[in-house]
N, C-alpha and C positions, 0 to 999 in steps of 0.2 A: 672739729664740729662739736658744738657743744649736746649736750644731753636733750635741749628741748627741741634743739635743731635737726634730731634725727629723721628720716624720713618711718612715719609710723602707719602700721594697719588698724582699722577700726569698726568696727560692728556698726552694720545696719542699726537705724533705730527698732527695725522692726526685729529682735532676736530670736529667731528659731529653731527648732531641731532639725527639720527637712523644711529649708528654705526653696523658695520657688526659684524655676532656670529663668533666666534674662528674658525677659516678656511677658512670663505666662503671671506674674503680678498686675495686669493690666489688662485681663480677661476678666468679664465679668464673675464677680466670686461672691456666693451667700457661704450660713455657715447653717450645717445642719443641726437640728434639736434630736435628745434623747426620745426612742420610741417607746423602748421595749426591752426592759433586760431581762437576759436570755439563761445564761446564768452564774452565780457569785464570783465564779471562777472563771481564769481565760482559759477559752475551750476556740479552736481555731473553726468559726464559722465559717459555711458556704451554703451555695450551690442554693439562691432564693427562687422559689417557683409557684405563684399561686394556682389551686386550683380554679374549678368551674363555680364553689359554693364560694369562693374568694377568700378561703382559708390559707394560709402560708406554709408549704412545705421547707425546710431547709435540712442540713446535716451539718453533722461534726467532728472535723478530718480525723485526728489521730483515736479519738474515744471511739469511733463507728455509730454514735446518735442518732436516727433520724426523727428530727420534733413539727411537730404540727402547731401552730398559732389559730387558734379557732379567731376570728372575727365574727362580728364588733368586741367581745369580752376581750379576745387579747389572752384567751387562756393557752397557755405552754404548753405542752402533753411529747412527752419521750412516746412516738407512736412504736416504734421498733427499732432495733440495733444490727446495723449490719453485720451481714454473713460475711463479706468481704471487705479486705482491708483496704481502710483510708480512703470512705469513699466520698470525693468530692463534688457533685452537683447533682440534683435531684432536676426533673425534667418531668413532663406528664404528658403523654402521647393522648393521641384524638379516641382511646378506645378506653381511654381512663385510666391507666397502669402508670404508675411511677419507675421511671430508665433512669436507675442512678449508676451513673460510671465510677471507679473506683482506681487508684492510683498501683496498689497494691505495694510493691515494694521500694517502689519508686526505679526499679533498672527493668524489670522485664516481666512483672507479675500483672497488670492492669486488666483491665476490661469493662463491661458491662451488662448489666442482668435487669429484670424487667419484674415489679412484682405488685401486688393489689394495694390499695393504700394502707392496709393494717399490717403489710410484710408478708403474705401469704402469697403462696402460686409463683416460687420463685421459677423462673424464666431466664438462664441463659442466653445475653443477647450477644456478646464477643465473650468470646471465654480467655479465662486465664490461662489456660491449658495446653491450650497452643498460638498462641500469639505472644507479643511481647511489647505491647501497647503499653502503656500506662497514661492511661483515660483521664482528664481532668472536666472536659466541660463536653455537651451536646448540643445540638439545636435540629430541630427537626424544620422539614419544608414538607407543604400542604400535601404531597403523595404519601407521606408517613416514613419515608427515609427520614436520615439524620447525617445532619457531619458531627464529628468529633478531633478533638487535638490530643495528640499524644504529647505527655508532659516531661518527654526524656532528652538528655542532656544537657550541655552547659554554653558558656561565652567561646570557646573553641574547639565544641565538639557538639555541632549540630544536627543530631538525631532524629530530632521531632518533626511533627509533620500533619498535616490536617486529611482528613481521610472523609469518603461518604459512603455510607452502605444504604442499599436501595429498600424499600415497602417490603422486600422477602427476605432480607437479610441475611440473603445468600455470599455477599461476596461486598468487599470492601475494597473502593477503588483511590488513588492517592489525589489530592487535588492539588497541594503543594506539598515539598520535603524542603529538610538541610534547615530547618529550625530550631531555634537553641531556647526549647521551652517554650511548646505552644502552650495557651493555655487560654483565656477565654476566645469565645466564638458566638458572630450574633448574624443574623442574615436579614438582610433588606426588605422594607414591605413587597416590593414586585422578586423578589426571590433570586436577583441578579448580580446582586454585590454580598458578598461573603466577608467579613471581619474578622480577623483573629489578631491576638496581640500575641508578642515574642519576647515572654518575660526577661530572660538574660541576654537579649539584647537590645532590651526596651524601644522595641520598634512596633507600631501598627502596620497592619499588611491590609490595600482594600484590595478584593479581588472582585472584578468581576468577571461573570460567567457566561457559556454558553447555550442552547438551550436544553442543553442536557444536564446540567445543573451539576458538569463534572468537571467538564473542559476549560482552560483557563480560555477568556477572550483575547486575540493579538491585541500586545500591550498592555494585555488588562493587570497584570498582578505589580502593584505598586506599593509604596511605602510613605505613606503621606504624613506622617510623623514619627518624630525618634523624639523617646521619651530621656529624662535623665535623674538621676539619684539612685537611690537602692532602699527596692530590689528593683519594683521595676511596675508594667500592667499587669492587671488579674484581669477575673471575668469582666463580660459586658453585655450589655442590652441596648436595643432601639427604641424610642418614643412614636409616638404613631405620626410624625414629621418627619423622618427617617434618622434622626439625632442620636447620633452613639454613645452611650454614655461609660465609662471606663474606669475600673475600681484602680486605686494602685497603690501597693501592695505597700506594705512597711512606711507612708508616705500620709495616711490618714484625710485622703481625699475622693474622689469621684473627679474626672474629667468630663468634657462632652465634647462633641466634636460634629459638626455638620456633617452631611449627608457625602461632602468629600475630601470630609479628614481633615477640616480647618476646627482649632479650637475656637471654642465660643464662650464656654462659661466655666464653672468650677464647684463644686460642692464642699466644704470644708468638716471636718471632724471635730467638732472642741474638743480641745486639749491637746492638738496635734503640734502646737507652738513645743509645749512642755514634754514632748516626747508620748502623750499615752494616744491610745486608741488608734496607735498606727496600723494595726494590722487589718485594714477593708480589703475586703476580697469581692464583696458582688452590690450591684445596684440589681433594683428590681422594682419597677412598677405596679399598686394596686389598681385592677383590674377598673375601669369604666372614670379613671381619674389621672389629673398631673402629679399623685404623691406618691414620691418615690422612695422610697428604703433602702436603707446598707446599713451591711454588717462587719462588725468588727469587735476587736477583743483589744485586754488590755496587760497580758499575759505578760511582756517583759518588763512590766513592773507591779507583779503578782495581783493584778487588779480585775476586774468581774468583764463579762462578753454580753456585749449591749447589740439590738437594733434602731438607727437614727432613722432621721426622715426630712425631708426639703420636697419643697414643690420645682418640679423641672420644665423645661421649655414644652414641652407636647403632653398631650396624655399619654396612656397607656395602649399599645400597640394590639389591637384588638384582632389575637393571631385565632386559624380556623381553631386552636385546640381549645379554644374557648367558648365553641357556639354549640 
C-alpha cells in the first residue's frame, strides 16, 4: 500500500477544543456577547441570583467573595466575604436574606447559612457541625422550604443526593440518593418537576412530584438526557415557559431543554472553539425580561472572569420571591 493509499483520520472543518456529541451541532445555537467583567483574574464564579431592586448577587468559590452588580450602572462591589468555605450559590428567600450553601471541604464540611445583604445576622441554616452535606446549589418552593444537592462524590462512588427541608427547618428529608455529584437544581413553574444534573455522570434527572413536594411520583424519576465530554452540567435555571436552561462546566456553553428534557437550542461562549472561557457554571435571567447571563472565567489560561449575555426562548420566570 502506498503512502497516499493509506486509510487516513481528518479534522472536522469545523476545529475545536470541546466539540459538540453527534446531533447536538444541529440544535439551534447563538453565540453569547461580553456582559460584564467581573474580575482581571479567573476567579471560579457562581451561584447568579437577582434580587427584588434587580441587582445581581453572585459568589466566588475558592476566594469566599460575595459581589453585588448594582444595575443599570453595572457597578461591581465585593459586598462581603464568606465565613464559610467555598461557597457556591447565593439564593434570596421571600423574607429577603441571602441562603448561600457552601461546599466546605468538599468530603464532609458543607452546609448552609442565611444572612442580610450586607453579611450581617449570620443564621445557621444546615450546619457544618453535624452533617456532612456539601451544599452546591438551592432552590426554594413558594411555602419557603428549599431542596438542595449535595455535591459529594464521584463516577463509582455515588454519595450525592437531593434533599428538601421544610419552612421550619427542622428536619431534612431525602428526595433522591446514589448520585455521583449533584449539583445544580431548578423547580417547575407549577412546583411539580424538580431538575438536577449529575455532574460525573453527566446525566439530567426530571423528577416529578407528589403533592407533598417530597415523594417521588410512580415512575416519575427519569433521565431524559445524558450529557457528554468533560466535566460535565453545572447549575440551572427555568424561563417562564418552563425551559431549562443548563450551564456545562469546562465546555463554555448553556444548553436548554424543553419542559421534558428535549434539547432545543444552545448558548455558546466565544472563544470556547480556542479553549478559553470554558469554565460556565450558571445561567441566570434578569428579572421582567428574555436576557439572560452566564458566568464564566478563563483561569486555565491565566485569563480574566467575565459575565456574558444572550437573549433566551422565554423570559424570566416571575418566581413569588420576587413580588
Amino acid at each position: 500500500m502506498t503512502e497516499e493509499a493509506k486509510p487516513a483520520l481528518s479534522y472536522d472543518k469545523v476545529n475545536s477544543v470541546v466539540p459538540f456529541a453527534n446531533g447536538e451541532d444541529q440544535i439551534q445555537t447563538v453565540t453569547a456577547e461580553p456582559w460584564l467583567k467581573i474580575a482581571d483574574e479567573g476567579v471560579q464564579l457562581e451561584g447568579l441570583c437577582f434580587d427584588r431592586e434587580e441587582n445581581l448577587y453572585l459568589c466566588e468559590v475558592f476566594g469566599g467573595k460575595i459581589y453585588r452588580v448594582d444595575l443599570p450602572e453595572k457597578t461591581v462591589s465585593n459586598v462581603f466575604t464568606s465565613t464559610k468555605e467555598k461557597p457556591a450559590s447565593v439564593k434570596i428567600h421571600k423574607d429577603g436574606r441571602l441562603f448561600i450553601s457552601y461546599l466546605g471541604d468538599f468530603k464532609s464540611s458543607g452546609g448552609i447559612y442565611a444572612v442580610k445583604p450586607d453579611g450581617s445576622a449570620f443564621d445557621d441554616i444546615i450546619s457544618d457541625i453535624n452533617t456532612e452535606y456539601c451544599v452546591d446549589d438551592l432552590v426554594f418552593d413558594s411555602k419557603g422550604g428549599f431542596y438542595f444537592t449535595d455535591f459529594r462524590g464521584y463516577s463509582t462512588n455515588p454519595i450525592g443526593g437531593v434533599y428538601y427541608v421544610g419552612p421550619d427547618y427542622q428536619s431534612v428529608t431525602p428526595v433522591i440518593q446514589n448520585i455521583a455529584v449533584a449539583n445544580g437544581v431548578a423547580l417547575s413553574k407549577d412546583e411539580r418537576v424538580l431538575w438536577v444534573t449529575e455532574t460525573n455522570a453527566n446525566r439530567l434527572h426530571r423528577i416529578e412530584l407528589e403533592d407533598d413536594g417530597v415523594t417521588v411520583a410512580p415512575f416519575g424519576a427519569s433521565i431524559p438526557y445524558r450529557f457528554t465530554g468533560h466535566d460535565g452540567p453545572d447549575s440551572c435555571c427555568i424561563d417562564d415557559d418552563d425551559n431549562l436552561y443548563v450551564a456545562m462546566y469546562q465546555q463554555g456553553r448553556v444548553m436548554v431543554f424543553n419542559d421534558r428534557g428535549n434539547p432545543i437550542g444552545q448558548i455558546l461562549i466565544p472563544g470556547r472553539d480556542e479553549g478559553h472561557m470554558l469554565r460556565s457554571t450558571h445561567p441566570a435571567f434578569i428579572p421582567g425580561t428574555n436576557q439572560l447571563i452566564i458566568c464564566s472565567n478563563d483561569m486555565d489560561n491565566d485569563g480574566d472572569s467575565w459575565l456574558f449575555t444572550a437573549q433566551g426562548f422565554g423570559k424570566a420566570h416571575n418566581s413569588y420571591q420576587f413580588h
